[in-house]
N, C-alpha and C positions, 0 to 999 in steps of 0.2 A: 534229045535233052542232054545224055553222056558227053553228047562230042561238046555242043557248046559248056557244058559244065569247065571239059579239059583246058575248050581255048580262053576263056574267061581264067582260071588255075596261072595258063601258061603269057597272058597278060599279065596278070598278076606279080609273076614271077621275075618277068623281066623290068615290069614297073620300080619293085622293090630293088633290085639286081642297081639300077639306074640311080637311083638314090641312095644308094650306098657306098656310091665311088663319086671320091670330092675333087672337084674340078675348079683348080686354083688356077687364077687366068694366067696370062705366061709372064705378063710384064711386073705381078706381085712376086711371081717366084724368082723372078730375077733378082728380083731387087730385092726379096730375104738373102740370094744367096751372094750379094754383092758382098766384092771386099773396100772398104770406105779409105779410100788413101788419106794419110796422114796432112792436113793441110797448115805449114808451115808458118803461113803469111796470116791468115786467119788467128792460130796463135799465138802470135806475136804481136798482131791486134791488139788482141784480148788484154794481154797483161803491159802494154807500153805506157799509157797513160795511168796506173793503177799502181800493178808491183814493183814494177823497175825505175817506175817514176821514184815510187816512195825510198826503197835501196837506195837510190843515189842520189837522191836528196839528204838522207842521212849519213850520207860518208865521209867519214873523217878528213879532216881538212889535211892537205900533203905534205905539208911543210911540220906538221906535228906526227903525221906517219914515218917519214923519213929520221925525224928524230927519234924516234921508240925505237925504229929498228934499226939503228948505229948503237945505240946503246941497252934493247935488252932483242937481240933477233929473232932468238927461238921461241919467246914467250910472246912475241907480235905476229910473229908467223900463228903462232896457233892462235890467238886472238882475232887477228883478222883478215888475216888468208883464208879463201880455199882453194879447193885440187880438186878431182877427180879420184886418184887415190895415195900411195904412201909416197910418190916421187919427189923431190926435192924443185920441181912447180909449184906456186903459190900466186893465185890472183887475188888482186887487191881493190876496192871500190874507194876513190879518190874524188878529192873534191877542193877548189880553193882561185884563188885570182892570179891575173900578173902582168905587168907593164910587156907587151909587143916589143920583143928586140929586134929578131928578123923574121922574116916571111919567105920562105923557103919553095922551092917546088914540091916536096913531098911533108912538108910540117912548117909549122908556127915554135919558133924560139919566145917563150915566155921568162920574164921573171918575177919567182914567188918575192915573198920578205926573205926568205931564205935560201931560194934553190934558184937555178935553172930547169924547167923543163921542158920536155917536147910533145906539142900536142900533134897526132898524127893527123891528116888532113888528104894522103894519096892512099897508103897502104892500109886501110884499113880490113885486116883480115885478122884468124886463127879465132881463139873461144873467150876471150878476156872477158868482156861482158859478161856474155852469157856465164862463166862460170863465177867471174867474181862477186856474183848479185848474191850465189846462195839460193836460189828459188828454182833450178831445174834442175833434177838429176837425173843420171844418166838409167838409175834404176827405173825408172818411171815409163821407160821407155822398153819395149819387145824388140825395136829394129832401131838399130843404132845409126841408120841413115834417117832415120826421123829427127832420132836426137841431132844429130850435125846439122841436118837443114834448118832448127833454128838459129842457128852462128850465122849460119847463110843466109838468113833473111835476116837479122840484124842488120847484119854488117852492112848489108845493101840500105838498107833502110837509111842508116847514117850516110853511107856516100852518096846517095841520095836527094836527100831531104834535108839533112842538117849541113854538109860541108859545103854544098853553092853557094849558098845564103851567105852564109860566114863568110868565106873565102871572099865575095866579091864586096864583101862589105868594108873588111879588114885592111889597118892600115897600122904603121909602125906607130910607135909609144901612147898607144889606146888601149885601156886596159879589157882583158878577156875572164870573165867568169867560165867558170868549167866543171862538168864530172865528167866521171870517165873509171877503166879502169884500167893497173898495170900489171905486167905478167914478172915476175920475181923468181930469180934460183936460190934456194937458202945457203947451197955451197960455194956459188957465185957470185956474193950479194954483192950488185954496183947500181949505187945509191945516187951516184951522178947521172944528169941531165935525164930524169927515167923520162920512156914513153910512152906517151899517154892516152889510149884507145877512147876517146871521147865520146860522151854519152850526150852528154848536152855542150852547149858551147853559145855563151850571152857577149856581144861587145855592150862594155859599159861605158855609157855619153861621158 
């Protein structure tokens, strides 16, 4: 009776031992200890039809931007530029129409009521968008290669998607609606023929 008392004891023992150690299958532990990469495109998703839509649908018309800042620069820059930070950079969210003068390999020569300008259609690169909207900041972000792959799927997004379309559509003295935005130096400021990082781009019948 001793002995089975012990081995009964030493069942016991190891029954409880067995249940006391937790056994997380492997493919849960994996995936708590994933790291979830930053998805870019997914992002930019998200907010195209939404924030960025609504931004640049609000954007000051160009031909009334370009006059604020001939004549008051520094109080338009802070008005409605932004930057990244204190440099003499300033993105601008634009918007407005204009008669098709030429049709370029790398842009469209538009003109406003008042301006010339150039809508880009080959080179569409750097952060102008994305910084001029106001809606992404750099702080927001831990890895700063997150932050820049949204430029980079913008930008693709427009050469993409919106500049074929246009381009094979467009023909000289047809008028083109637009937003967009432009990149500005304040100690440099040339106010002629700006170019124009295009966000949307409408031919008007």
């Amino acid at each position: 009776m001793k002995a089975l008392k012990y081995i009964l004891v030493g069942i016991l023992a190891v029954f409880l031992g067995f249940k006391s150690i937790y056994l997380m299958p492997l493919d849960q532990k994996l995936a708590e200890n994933q790291i979830i990469d930053f998805d870019a495109e997914t992002f930019v998703e998200g907010i195209w039809n939404t924030e960025l839509m609504k931004v640049y649908n609000n954007a000051p018309d160009i031909d009334l931007l370009i006059d604020s800042l001939k004549q008051h620069p520094k109080s338009t820059f802070a008005k409605n530029g932004n930057s990244l930070g204190i440099g003499n950079i300033g993105y601008f969210r634009v918007k407005g129409q204009g008669e098709v003068l030429q049709i370029n390999e790398n842009n469209v020569l538009l003109q406003t009521a008042n301006n010339t300008v150039e809508i880009e259609t080959e080179f569409i690169f750097g952060n102008a968008i994305r910084d001029a909207s106001g809606l992404i900041k750099i702080n927001d972000f831990d890895d700063t290669s997150d932050f820049n792959s949204i430029s980079e799927m913008i930008n693709d997004r427009i050469r993409k998607e919106l500049i074929p379309s246009f381009s094979s559509e467009l023909k000289i003295h047809q008028t083109v609606r637009f937003e967009g935005a432009v990149e500005l130096n304040r100690e440099h400021l040339t106010l002629s023929q700006l170019e124009v990082i295009p966000f949307t781009l409408k031919i008007i019948p």
